[in-house]
Each structure stands twice: as structure tokens, then as C-alpha cells.
N, C-alpha and C positions, 0 to 999 in steps of 0.2 A: 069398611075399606075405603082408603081417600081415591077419590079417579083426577083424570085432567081434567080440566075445563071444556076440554071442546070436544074431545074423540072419545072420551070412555076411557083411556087407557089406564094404567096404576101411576101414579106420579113416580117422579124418578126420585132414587132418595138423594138427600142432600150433599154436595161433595167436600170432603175436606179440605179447607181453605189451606192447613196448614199439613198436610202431606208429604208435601214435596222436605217439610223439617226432619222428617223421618227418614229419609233415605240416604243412601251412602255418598247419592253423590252432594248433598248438600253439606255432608260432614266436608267431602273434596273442596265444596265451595270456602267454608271457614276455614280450611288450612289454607287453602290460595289467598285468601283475603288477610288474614297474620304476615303469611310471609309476604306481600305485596306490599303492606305497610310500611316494610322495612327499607326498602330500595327508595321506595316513592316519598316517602319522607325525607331521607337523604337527598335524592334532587332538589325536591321542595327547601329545606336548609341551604344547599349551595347556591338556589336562584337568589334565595333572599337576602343570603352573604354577598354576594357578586352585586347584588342592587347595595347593600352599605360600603360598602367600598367602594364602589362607581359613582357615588353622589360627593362625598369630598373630595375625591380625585377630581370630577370635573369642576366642584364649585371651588375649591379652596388650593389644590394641590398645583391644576394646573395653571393659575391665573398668576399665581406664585414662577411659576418658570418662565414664563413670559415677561417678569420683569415687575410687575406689579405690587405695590407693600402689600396691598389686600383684594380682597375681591369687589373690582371695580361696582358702580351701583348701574352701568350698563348692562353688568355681564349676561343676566338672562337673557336677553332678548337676542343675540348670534347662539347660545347653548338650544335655546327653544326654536329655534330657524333649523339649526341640525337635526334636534331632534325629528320637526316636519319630515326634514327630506327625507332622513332614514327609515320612519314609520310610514311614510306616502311610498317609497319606491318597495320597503318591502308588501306593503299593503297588495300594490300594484304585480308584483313578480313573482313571490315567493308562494307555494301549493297552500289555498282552504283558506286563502285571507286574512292570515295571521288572528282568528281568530273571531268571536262574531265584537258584533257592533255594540259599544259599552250604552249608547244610547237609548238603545231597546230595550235594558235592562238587564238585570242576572240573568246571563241561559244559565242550564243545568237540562240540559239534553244529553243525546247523544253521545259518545264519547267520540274525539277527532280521530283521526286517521295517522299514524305515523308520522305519513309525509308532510301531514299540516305541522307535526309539534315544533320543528325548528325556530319556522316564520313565525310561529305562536311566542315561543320565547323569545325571538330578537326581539321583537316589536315592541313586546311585551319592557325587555331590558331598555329600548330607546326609549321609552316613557316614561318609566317610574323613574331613573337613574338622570334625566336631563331635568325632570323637575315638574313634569306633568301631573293635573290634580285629578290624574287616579291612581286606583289600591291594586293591589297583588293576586286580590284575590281570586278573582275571574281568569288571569292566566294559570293561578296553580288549581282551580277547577279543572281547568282544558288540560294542564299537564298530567294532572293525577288519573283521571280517570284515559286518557291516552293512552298512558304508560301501561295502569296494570290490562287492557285491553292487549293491549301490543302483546304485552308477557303471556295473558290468555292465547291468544291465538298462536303464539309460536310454541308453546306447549302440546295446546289441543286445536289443531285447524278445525277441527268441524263441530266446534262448541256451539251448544245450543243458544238463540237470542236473548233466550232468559238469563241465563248463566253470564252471559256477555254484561246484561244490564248489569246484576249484583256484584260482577267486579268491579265493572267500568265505574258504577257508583262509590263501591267500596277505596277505588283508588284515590277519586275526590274527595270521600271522607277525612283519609289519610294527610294530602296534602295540603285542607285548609283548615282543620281540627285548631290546631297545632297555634295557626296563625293567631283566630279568633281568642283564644286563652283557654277554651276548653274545647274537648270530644262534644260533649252534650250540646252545646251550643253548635257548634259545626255540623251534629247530626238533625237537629232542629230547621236552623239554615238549609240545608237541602233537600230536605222533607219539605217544608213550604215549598221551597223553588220548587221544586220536580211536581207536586200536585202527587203526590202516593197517597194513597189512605187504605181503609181495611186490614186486610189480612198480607195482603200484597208488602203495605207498609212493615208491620215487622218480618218480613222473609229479606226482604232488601236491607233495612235497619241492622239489624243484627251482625251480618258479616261486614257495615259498615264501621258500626260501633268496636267491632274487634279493630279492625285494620288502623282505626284513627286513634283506639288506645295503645295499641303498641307505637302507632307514628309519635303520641307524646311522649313517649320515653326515647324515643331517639330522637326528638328535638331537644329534650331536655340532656339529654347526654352529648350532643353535636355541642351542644352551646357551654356545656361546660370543660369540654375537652378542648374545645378549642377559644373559651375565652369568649365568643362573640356573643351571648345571650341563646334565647330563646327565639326574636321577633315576636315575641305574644302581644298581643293586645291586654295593657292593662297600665293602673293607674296608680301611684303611691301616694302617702298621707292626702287620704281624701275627708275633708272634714265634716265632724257627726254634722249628723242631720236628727231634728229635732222633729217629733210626731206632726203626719198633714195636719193643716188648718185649713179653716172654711176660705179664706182666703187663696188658697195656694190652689183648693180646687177651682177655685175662679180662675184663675190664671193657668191650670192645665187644659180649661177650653180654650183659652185666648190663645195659648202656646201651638195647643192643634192644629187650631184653625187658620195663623200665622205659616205653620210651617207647611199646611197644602197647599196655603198658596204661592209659597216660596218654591217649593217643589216642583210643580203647576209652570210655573214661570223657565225656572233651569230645564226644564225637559221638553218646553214646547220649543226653544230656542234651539235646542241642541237636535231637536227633529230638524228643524228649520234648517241649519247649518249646512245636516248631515247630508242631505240632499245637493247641496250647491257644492260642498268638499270631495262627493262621490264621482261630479264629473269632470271634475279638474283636478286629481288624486294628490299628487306631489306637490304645485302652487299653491294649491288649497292647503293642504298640511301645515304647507311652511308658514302662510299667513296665521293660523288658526295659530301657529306655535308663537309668534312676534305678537300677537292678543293677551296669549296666557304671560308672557315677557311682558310686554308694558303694565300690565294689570299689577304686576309685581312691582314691579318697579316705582309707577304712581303710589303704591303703597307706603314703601321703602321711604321715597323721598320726602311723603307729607308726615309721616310720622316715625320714632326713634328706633323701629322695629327692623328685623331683617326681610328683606323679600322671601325668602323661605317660607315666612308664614302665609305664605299666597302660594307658593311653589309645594308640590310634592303633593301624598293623599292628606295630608293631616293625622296619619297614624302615629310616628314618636312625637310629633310635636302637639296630641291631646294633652299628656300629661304635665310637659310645661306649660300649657295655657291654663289649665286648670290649679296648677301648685302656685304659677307666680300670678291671682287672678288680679291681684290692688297695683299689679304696675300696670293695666289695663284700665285707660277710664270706657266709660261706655262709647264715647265720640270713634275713640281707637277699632272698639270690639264692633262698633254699626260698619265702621269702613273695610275692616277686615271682612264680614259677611258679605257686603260689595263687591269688593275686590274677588276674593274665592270662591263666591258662587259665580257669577260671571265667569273667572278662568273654568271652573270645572263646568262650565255649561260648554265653553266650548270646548274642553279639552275632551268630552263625552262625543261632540261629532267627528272627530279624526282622528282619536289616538286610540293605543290596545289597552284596557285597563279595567280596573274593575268599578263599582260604583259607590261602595259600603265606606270606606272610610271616608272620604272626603264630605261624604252626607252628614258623620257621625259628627265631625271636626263642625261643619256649617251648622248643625242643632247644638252641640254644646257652646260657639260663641254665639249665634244669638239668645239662648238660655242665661251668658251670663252677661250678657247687655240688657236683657229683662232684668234681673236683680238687682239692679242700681233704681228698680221702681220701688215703690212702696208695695208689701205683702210677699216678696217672691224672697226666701234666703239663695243662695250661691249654689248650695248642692240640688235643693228642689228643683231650680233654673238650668243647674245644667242637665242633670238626667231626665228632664220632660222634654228639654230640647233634643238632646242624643234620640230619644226613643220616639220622639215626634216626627221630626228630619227621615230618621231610617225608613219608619214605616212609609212616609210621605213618598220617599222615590222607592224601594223596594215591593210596597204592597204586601210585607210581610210580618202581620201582625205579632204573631208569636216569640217570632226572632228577634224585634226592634222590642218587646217588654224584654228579654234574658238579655239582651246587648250591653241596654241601661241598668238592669239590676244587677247584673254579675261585675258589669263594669266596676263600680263603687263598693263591691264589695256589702260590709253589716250597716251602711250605710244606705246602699241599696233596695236591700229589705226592709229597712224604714220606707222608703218615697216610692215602694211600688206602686201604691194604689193611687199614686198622681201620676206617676207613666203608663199605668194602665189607661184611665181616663184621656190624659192627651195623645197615646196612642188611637184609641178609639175614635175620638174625635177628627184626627189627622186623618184615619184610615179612611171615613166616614166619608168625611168631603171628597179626599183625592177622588175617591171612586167617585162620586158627584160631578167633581168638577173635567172627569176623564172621558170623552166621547167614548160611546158604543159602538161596536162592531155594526160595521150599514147594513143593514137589512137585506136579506138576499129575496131576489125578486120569486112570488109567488110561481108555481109550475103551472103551464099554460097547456090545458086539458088538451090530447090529440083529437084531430080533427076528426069527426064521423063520417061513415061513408054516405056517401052521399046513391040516391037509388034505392 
């Protein structure tokens, strides 16, 4: 007979991890989590519709009514001043601070509070829609898992924390499935973020996975019914890629190591910022917005390109940089990495937004300003870039390998084992080159009596 260690007793037997699978109310949980997909997807759709349609109207539509043949090569820099004020005053007024700080990185906490979702989504709409260089993402995390929270709780007010977690999770499944191009990728992405593992991990997983496969069938039906797409992330005629050479693994170290410390650089900076934009909220904004403006703009002017490719996350415009790669020489593709990392360094201290695409956009052009080296083809360069970049600023190894292979598709699965490699390497350093947590001071023994 087995005992305790210390008291004699009988050991306790072992408890079932997955228990809770068994019960009726985790069956409640999976139907809440299906039907939750459904609503939550659909917001998630009309954010991302309201952001395509708010970007030509400002850039193209309205500069047209005012009188102008085309859109001036000023224009960003008053669109990005507005955008400041708008995201500084709501930042400043608006319930939960329109959401956390893009510069800390992916949260995937919590789910927010009702009263926060509003300020979340304006903020959110004044950055992506004015041309700031971040993604979507991060606000339809905050949305997704808000909502189906909200929906839990006006159901069952006295829902347990747990149940709370695997909706609140379940909703963010939903809303950025969809975005990424697949469920599985999206269920991956915030398994890392969140830090789940064990057993715990598939309880939570599971009614995520339902919720975000049905949210793809109502993106993919949103966007057919009404003409506007998907918004997925993906990529057309991406061309073969031929079996790694010894070569190209030479160059997924260099690629790595390259892009921690490019990473290294945008997020000490954007610490840096973030700090001096928090106590001057709306001036700071608005300067921070006339930065991401002129960076565009120096772009624009020194070479034949539009400011956009400076402006926005980099999400539709990966695929044109990748299809038209020979009207880019390298001179072009080095100034664009300038320009865009810089704006997205500082559009990470003041604006609402997310951090994934704009990363993905900076590792695929400098991947293909590698390629104009000797040993690197186009496709190797870009997918070691894409999945170098990610990891560099997200910290999420497993996410930044599917990003780059799903990305490209059977092309993809050719060059994994070179994104593998500059993943690792990327990952490697960042952590290296990323201060640790300071030491908390040893506990200082109570004093003895004295007598």
C-alpha cells in the first residue's frame, strides 16, 4: 500500500484532468461556444468591412472633393495629425483605455468589460482606417472575447470563472480565426499568447476550435454574399520554391539573427516613446501621427512608390509586394524596411492596434532585399523573413513557423525547414538580447527577541 511522504496517510488518487469533458455542463459550454461564433464573427466582418471602406474614402474619395486631381503627396501627414487627436482624446476619456498598449505586445488576457468595447473599437477604427502601421488583430481579440463574455453573463450572471475563461477565449477564437486564414492557426496564436498547456489546454481549445470553425463559415459566407472577400490573410501565385541548400541554411542564421535585432531596436524605441506619449496623451499622439506622415511621405517622394506602402499594417499590400517582387530593386525594398519599421515603431507607442501584420510585411521586405544577394532564391527570403520578423517581436515560436508555411501555401512546405531554423535562431537571440525580470530583493529574516 502506497502512503504520503510525511504523515502515513494513503495517497490521494489521481484526479481527472479531464472530468469537467464529461459533464453536462461542458456539453452547455460547446453549444454556447457554436452559437457565439456566430454573432461574433459577424461583428468581427463588419469591423473589418467599415476599416475597407474608411481607408479609400479618406485617402482617395475625399481629397477628390476637395478639389484635388489626385491624392496630394502631403496628404498623410493632416490624415495622421487627426488620426493622433482622435486615438489621444479617446485613449484619454473613453472607459478601459481603448484597449492595452500595442507596445507590450500581444495581450490575450482577460476578456474586457463591456463598457471598454466601444473605446476599443473607435480607437481601434481611428488607426487602422487613417493609415497607422498596425493590424486588426489585437482589437478583434478584445472584441471577440468581450462580446461572447458579455453574452455569457446576460444569460447566466452567476457563471462560474472557468466557464467565463472558455467562452471569453472561445469568442477571440472566433473573431481572429477567420482574419489569419485558418482556425488552426488562430487556435495556435492564442494558445502561445495565453501560456495554456496540459490538460487545461484542450478543455479551453476545443470549444475554441468549434466557435472559430463555424466563425469561418460565416466569414466566408459574409464575404460572398456581399461581394467584399474574406479579409484573410493569404497570398496568390507564390512561386515554387526549390529543395533548401546548404547555402540558404547559411542565410537562415544570418536572417535570424538580422531580424532580432531589428525587432530589438522597433520595441526599445517604442518602450521609449511610450513613456513620454503617456504624459502628454493627445500632443504626443498627434506628433507621433505627423512621424508615421512624414516617413511616408520621404518615402513616396524619393522613390516611384505610393505612401501606402509605409502607411497601413502591411496586410493586403504583402501580396503585392510579393507578386510584383522585379519592380522592386533592393535600394527600394532597404528604404521601405526604414521607413516602416520606424513608422511602426512609433505607431506601437500611441496608437490601438495590433502587432502581427506589420512585423510579417517588415520580415517579408527585408527577406526580399536579401535575395538580390548571392545564395538566397525570392521565396526562401521571403518566408524566413515573414517567420523570423514574427517570432522576433511576438515571442511565438510555433505561430511564426504556421504563419510562413501556410502563408505560401505547397510552397511553404518546401522551405519549412529554413523557417524553422531562422525561427529558432530569431527566437534564440530575442530572448538573449531581452533584459530579465530584476531580481526581487531576498526576504529579510524577522528580528529575534532579544532577552
Amino acid at each position: 500500500m502506497s502512503v504520503g511522504p510525511h504523515d502515513g496517510a494513503p495517497a490521494a488518487p489521481p484526479q481527472d484532468p479531464y472530468a469537467m469533458v464529461r459533464t453536462r455542463a461542458y456539453a452547455k459550454l460547446l453549444a454556447m461556444a457554436a452559437l457565439i461564433g456566430v454573432p461574433v464573427c459577424a461583428v468581427a466582418f463588419g469591423f473589418l468591412a467599415l476599416v475597407g471602406e474608411l481607408e479609400p474614402l479618406i485617402y482617395t474619395d475625399l481629397p477628390k472633393s476637395l478639389g484635388f486631381s489626385g491624392t496630394p503627396l502631403w496628404w498623410p501627414l493632416p490624415m495622421l495629425a487627426v488620426a493622433g487627436v482622435l486615438v489621444g482624446l479617446s485613449i484619454r476619456h473613453l472607459p478601459g483605455g481603448c484597449g492595452h498598449e500595442p507596445a507590450d505586445g500581444l495581450a490575450v488576457g482577460g476578456a474586457p468589460a463591456l463598457s471598454a468595447l466601444p473605446g476599443i473599437a473607435f480607437a481601434a477604427l481611428a488607426t487602422l482606417s487613417f493609415g497607422v502601421v498596425l493590424g486588426p488583430e489585437a482589437p478583434l481579440i478584445a472584441l471577440g472575447g468581450g462580446l461572447a463574455v458579455g453574452a455569457l453573463r446576460l444569460v447566466q450572471r452567476d457563471a462560474p470563472e472557468q466557464a467565463v475563461a472558455v467562452v471569453g477565449a472561445a469568442g477571440s477564437f472566433a473573431a481572429v480565426s477567420a482574419l489569419l486564414g485558418s482556425p488552426l492557426l488562430g487556435a495556435f496564436l492564442l494558445m502561445e499568447a495565453s501560456g495554456l498547456g496540459g490538460a487545461m489546454l484542450g478543455v479551453v481549445l476545443v470549444p475554441g476550435l468549434l466557435a472559430a470553425g463555424i466563425g469561418a463559415l460565416i466569414f466566408v459566407g459574409l464575404g460572398d454574399w456581399t461581394g467584399l472577400g474574406t479579409y484573410s490573410l493569404e497570398l496568390h501565385h507564390v512561386p515554387h520554391a526549390a529543395q533548401p541548400t546548404v547555402p540558404e541554411f547559411g542565410w537562415a542564421l544570418v536572417i535570424g539573427l538580422l531580424a532580432a535585432f531589428a525587432a530589438t531596436g522597433v520595441r526599445r524605441l517604442a518602450l521609449l516613446l511610450k513613456g513620454r506619449v503617456a504624459r502628454n496623451r493627445v500632443p504626443a499622439s498627434v506628433a507621433m501621427g505627423l512621424v508615421v506622415g512624414a516617413l511616408a511621405v520621404l518615402f513616396a517622394a524619393v522613390t516611384d512608390k505610393p505612401s501606402s506602402e509605409v502607411l497601413y499594417s502591411g496586410q493586403t499590400a504583402l501580396g503585392a509586394l510579393f507578386g510584383k517582387s522585379g519592380d522592386y530593386s533592393a535600394g527600394v525594398l532597404v528604404l521601405l524596411v526604414a521607413c516602416k519599421g520606424l513608422a511602426y515603431s512609433v505607431s506601437l507607442s500611441a496608437f490601438r492596434g495590433g502587432p502581427i501584420f506589420p512585423s510579417l510585411f517588415l520580415g517579408a521586405a527585408g527577406g526580399m532585399a536579401l535575395s538580390h544577394l548571392p545564395g538566397l532564391p525570392l521565396t526562401s527570403g521571403f518566408a524566413m523573413g515573414v517567420g523570423a520578423m514574427c517570432v522576433a517581436m511576438l515571442k511565438l515560436p510555433m505561430t511564426s513557423v504556421l504563419l510562413a508555411t501556410l502563408l505560401l501555401g505547397h510552397s511553404g512546405l518546401t522551405v519549412m525547414p529554413l523557417v524553422i531554423v531562422a525561427v529558432v535562431v530569431a527566437y534564440v537571440t530575442i530572448l538573449r538580447l531581452t533584459p530579465g525580470p530584476a531580481p526581487q530583493p531576498a526576504p529579510q529574516p524577522a528580528p529575534q527577541p532579544t532577552g
